[in-house]
GUKEGU-612633 format. One record per residue (C-alpha): residue in one letter; x, y, z. Coordinates in steps of 0.001 Angstrom, whole numbers, plus 500000, padded with zeros to 6 digits. Layout:
<recs>
aXYZ
...
</recs>
This chain:
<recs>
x476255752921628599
x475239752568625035
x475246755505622652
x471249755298622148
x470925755225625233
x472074759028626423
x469784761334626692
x471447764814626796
x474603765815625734
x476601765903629279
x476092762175629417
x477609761881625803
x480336764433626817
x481271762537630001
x481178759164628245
x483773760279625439
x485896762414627096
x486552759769629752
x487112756550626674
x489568759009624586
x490827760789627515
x494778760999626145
x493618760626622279
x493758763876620415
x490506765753619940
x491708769149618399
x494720770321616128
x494895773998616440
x497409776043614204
x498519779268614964
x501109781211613456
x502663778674611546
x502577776493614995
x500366773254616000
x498996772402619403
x497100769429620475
x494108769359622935
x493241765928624037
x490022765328625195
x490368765208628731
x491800769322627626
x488377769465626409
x486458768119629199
x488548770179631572
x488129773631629726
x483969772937629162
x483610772722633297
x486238775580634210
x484197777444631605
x480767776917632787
x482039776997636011
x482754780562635811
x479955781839633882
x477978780422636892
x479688782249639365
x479520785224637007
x474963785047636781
x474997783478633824
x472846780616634669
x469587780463632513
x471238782885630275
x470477782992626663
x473846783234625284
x474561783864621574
x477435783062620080
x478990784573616767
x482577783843615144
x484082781441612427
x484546777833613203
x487345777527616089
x487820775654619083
x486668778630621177
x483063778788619371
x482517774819619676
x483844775339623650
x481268777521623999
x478210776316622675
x479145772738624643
x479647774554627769
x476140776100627834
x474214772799626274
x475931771483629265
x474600773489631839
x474614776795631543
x471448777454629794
x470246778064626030
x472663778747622810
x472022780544620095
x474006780333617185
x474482782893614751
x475915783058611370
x479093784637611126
x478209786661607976
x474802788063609726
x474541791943608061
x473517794435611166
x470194794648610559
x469798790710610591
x471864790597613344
x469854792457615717
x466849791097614295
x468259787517615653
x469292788803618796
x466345790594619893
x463746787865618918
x465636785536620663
x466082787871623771
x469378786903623844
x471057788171627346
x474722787934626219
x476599787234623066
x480065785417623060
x482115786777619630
x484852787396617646
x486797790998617145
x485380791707614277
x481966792061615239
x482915794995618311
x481955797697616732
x478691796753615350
x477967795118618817
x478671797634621295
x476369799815619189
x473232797850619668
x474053797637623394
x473903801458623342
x470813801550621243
x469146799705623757
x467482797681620422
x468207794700621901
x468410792609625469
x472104792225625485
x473508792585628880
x477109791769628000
x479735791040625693
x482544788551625707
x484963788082622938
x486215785004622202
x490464785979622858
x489281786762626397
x487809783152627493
x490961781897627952
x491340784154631484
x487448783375632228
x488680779305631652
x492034780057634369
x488801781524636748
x487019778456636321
x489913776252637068
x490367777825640158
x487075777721641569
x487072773947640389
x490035773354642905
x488171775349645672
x485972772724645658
x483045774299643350
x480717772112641743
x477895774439640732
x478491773569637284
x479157770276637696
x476392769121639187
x473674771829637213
x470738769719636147
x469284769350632866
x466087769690631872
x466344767344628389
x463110768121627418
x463075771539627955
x465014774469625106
x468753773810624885
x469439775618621618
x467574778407619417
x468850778444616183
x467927780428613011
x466508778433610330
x468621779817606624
x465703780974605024
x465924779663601454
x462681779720600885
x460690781820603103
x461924784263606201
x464305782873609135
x462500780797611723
x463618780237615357
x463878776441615817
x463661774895619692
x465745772245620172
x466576770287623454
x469467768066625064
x467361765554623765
x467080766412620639
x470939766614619791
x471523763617621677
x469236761684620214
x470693762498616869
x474543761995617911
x473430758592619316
x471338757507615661
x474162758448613588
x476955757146615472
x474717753821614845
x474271754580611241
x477808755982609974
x481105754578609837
x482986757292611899
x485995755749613773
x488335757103616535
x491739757343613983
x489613759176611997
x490637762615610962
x488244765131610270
x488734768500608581
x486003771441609901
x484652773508606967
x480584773616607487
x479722776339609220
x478924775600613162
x476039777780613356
x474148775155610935
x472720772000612255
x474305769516609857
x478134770544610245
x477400771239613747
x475898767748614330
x478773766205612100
x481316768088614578
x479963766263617492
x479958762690616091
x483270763479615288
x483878764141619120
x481693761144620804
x483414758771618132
x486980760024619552
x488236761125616252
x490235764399616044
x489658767376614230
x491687770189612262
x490316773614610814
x490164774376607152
x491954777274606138
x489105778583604152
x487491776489601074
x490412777558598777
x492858775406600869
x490873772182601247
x493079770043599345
x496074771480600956
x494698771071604486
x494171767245603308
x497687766742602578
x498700768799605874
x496538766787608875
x495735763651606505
x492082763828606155
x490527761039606458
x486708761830606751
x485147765258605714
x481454766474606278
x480692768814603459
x478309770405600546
x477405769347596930
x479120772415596431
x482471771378597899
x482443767625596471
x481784768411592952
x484308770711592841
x486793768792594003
x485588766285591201
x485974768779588901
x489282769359589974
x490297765726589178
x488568765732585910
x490036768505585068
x493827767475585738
x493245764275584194
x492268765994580940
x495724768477581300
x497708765139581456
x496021763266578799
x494900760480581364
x491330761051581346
x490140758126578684
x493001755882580463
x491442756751583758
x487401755482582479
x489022751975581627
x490733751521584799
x486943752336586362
x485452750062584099
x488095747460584831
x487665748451588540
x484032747499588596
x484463744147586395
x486698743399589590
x484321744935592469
x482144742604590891
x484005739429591767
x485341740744595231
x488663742131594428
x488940745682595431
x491860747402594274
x490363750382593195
x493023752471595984
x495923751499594066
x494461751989591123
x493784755476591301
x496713756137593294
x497002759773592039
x493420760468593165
x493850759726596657
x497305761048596559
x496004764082594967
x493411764076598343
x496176763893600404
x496503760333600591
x494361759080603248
x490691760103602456
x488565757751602773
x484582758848603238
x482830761770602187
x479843762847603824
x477555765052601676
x473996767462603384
x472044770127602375
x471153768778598468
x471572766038596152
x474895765712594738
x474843764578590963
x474868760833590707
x477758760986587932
x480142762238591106
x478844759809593485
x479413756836591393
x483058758405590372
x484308758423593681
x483149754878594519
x484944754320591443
x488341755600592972
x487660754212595966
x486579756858598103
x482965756559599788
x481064759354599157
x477377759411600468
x474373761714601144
x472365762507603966
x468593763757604379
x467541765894607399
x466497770006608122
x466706772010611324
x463560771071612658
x464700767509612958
x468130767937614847
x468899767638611610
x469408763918610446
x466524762211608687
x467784759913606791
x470863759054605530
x473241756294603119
x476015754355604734
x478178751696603226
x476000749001603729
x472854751355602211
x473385752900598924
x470779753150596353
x471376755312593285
x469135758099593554
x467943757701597159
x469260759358600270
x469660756038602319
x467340754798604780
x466163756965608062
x468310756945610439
x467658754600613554
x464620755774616062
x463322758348613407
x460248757176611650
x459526758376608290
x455843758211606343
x454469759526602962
x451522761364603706
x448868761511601194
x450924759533598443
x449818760091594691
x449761757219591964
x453126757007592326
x453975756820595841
x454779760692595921
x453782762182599033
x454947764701601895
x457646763487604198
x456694763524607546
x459223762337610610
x458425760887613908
x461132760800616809
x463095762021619701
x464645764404617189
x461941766187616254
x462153769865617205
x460095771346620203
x458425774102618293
x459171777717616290
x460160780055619304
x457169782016619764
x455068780712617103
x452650778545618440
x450332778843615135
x453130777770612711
x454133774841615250
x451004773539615273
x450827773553611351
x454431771579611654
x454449769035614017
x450432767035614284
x450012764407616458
x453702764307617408
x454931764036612986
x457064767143611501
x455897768134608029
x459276768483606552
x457679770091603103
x459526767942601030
x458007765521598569
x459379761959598273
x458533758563598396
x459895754739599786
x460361751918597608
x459935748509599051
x463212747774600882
x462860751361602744
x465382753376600785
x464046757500600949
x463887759262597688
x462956763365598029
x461702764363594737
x461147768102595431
x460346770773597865
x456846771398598323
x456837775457598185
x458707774655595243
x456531772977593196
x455163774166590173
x451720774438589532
x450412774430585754
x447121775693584568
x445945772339583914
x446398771035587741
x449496768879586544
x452530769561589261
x456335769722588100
x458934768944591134
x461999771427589595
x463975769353590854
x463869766540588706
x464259768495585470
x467626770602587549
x468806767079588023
x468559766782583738
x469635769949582869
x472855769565584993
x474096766607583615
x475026768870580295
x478830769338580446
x478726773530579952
x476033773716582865
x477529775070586390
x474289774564588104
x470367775452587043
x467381776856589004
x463732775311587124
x460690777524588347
x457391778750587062
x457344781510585280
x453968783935583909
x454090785692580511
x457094785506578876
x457283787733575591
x454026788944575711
x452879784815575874
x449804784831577907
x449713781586579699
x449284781457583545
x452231779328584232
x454967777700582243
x458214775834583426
x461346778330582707
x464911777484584010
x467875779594584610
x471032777984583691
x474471778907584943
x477638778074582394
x480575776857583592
x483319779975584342
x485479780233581174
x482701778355578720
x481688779871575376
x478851777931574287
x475994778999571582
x472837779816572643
x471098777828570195
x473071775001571407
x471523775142574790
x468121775491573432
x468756772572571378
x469943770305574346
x466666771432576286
x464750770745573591
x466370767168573740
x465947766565577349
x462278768203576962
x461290765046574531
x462425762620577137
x459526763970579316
x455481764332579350
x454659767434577485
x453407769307580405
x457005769112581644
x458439770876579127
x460716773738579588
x459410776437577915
x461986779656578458
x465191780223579547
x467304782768581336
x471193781744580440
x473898783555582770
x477435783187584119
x476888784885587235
x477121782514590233
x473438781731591959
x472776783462595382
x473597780981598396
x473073780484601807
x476353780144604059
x475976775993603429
x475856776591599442
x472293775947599113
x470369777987596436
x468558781101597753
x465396779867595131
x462701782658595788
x465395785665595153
x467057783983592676
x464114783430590971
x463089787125591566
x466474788365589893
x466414786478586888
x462473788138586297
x463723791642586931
x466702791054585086
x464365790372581639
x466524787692580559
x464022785057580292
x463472784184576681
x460817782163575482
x462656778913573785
x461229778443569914
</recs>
């Protein structure tokens, strides 16, 4: 069977786990020790698992499930997409109150955890605040898996044989909220599978691959990367926490890594940085230049010439897959440079969450690739030039807002999700998002500034960590409705002049229609506030830097 041609993720499960059966799908270190799980382990422990929790009433359950990024929390949620009934992931770093918000909207029936959340857990079952039946922690599925395993050899097949309903809701998952309040998204079997199948078209993920687990599981995109991983028969390690990613590299030998602006600029950084120690840094531009003189021709030698950086990567990476925002070009383009491939990918909750997304054979500077294949992407409304909202047609596209029928039907017409992004498509299909829509900046005289184009300026100044453009009322007793402001965040252990800043703004401000002009600025070294997959929290970010009276009207 062809990948596009699965329809729920069973079928996908089945198909893999049978092809890689003996290949390694999981590297788990404990203590200092390393065991492998194949993936006929993995098939094995996802029917002994939902084998018990059939026998134990589970079936039709809504199950939560809250914990870092293991083996047991991706065991989990597979088991009940595969028959069980309907996951809900939860972020790991959930405060109480947002916790049992989540679980009592969702009327979740049981919750599958980690140790650390007992306390807090057991004490909402007592409340009664919430629909929780029961409790498992995540040490004790190991004994539930033995249960399963026996029943399998009696000859039970309840599990097994459960149908699934791929239209109907799979998975209810929490939308981050950077912007407005959590949503519940509805997703189905076909949903997921629809999106596994599209980007196991689109990407170049290949069974020796070796992937390294950072994202968060509870989100869509590093959930969805997870299982592409899996289908594609590659295995997979867990990172040690985001201070060891270079060290994990070296230990497994990374070869292909799902991650954040965030995380890939960083590690940039990182390389910048030691070439500048070393005194390499103006050696290392010629060897680019001379690297793309040779591209140019077709001789690629760019791995042995930059032999450090990969080495420095722990010698075997070879792709970089980028979600959640735009990466700055100026690390893109390095990477190519050094021979690494580093792309960027388009997509939300609502939509599975692929949209859109570069590959080898697609890269545009500035664009996010081309959609994906069976997703169909419009510009609605498009301005002069070509500027419109993104709207996505497809088997990906979310069944609804869980008990919002009034915000679905604002969402999804006539079968198209309003994503609330603004973008546009050149000629030869390539996707460029410009801006969010609730983002947008409305001036007095009807003109609209997308933030994110100025951010995209700003951040190319070599002091500037990262910058947040907005619009902003009176500032200093100025009496205009709206004006563009922008908080800038220097780079940790910078010293730079304020009148230098204001002088670089003014520079980039000439390069750009008056009415785009920033007009104040709020300048900072405190980090911005982040969702758990490093995206900006823009609407109380941009309600801290007005009650912290640091915006200053630029002269």
């Amino acid at each position: 069977m062809r990948a596009n041609q699965f329809v729920n993720v069973r079928q996908l499960l089945r198909d893999c786990t049978e092809r890689h059966r003996d290949r390694t799908a999981f590297i788990i270190k404990k203590e200092g020790k390393y065991n492998n799980i194949s993936f006929s382990d993995l098939r094995t422990d996802i029917d002994a698992l939902g084998t018990y929790m059939l026998s134990a009433g589970m079936q039709g359950q809504r199950i939560a499930v809250i914990g870092p990024n293991s083996y047991e929390w991706l065991l989990v949620y597979l088991t009940v997409v595969c028959g069980v009934g309907v996951i809900i992931p939860l972020d790991n770093g959930l405060p109480d109150g947002e916790l049992l918000t989540c679980l009592a909207s969702s009327e979740a029936d049981c919750i599958i955890a980690d140790r650390t959340h007992k306390s807090v857990l057991e004490d909402l079952i007592l409340s009664g605040k919430c629909n929780l039946q029961r409790i498992i922690y995540m040490d004790e599925l190991a004994d539930h898996i033995e249960v399963g395993k026996r029943r399998l050899r009696y000859g039970d097949r309840a599990y097994i044989d459960a149908p699934i309903d791929n239209m109907a809701m799979s998975v209810l998952i929490f939308t981050s909220g950077t912007t407005s309040r959590s949503k519940a998204v509805m997703l189905s079997n076909l949903n997921i599978a629809s999106n596994i199948c599209a980007l196991v078209m689109h990407e170049d993920i290949r069974k020796d691959d070796i992937n390294l687990a950072l994202l968060p599981y509870h989100h869509t995109f590093g959930l969805m990367g997870q299982l592409v991983f899996i289908y594609q028969g590659a295995t997979t390690a867990f990172c040690d926490g985001i201070r060891h990613i270079q060290k994990n590299f070296r230990e497994y030998g990374v070869t292909a890594f799902f991650c954040v602006p965030l995380i890939i600029e960083s590690l940039h950084k990182n390389i910048l940085k030691k070439a500048q120690s070393s005194g390499k840094l103006e050696k290392m531009r010629k060897m680019q230049s001379l690297s793309r003189s040779l591209m140019k021709r077709g001789i690629d030698i760019r791995r042995t010439l930059f032999r450090d950086v990969i080495e420095g990567l722990g010698g075997k990476l070879r792709l970089l897959i980028s979600g959640a925002a735009a990466v700055k070009p100026e690390v893109i383009s390095d990477f190519h440079d050094w021979g690494i491939m580093a792309i960027q990918g388009y997509g939300m909750t609502e939509s599975s969450p692929v949209i859109a997304a570069e590959n080898p054979e697609n890269l545009r500077p500035g664009s996010v690739g081309k959609p994906i294949p069976n997703v169909n992407v419009m510009i609605s409304a498009p301005d002069s030039e070509g500027v419109g909202e993104i709207m996505v047609h497809g088997s990906n596209v979310m069944l609804g807002y869980y008990r919002e029928p009034e915000l679905t039907a604002e969402t999804i017409e006539n079968g198209w999700l309003h994503t609330g992004d603004y973008g546009k498509i050149d000629r030869d299909g390539y996707l460029y998002v410009t801006g969010r829509k609730k983002n947008v900046v409305v001036l007095k005289n009807g003109k609209n500034v997308y933030p994110e184009e100025i951010e995209a300026s700003i951040n190319t100044l070599p002091y500037v960590a990262e910058s947040l453009v907005f619009g902003a009322g009176s500032v200093e007793n100025n009496d205009e409705d709206s004006i563009v402001a922008a908080e800038i965040v220097i780079e940790s252990g910078l010293d730079i002049n304020e009148k230098t800043i204001w002088d670089d703004i003014k520079r980039i401000n000439s390069k750009m229609p008056k009415y785009k002009h920033v007009k104040a600025l709020s300048i900072t070294k405190e980090p911005m506030l982040r969702t758990a997959t490093a995206k900006v929290k823009r609407q109380l970010e941009i309600e801290k830097v007005k009650l912290s009276n640091t915006l200053k009207r630029i002269r």
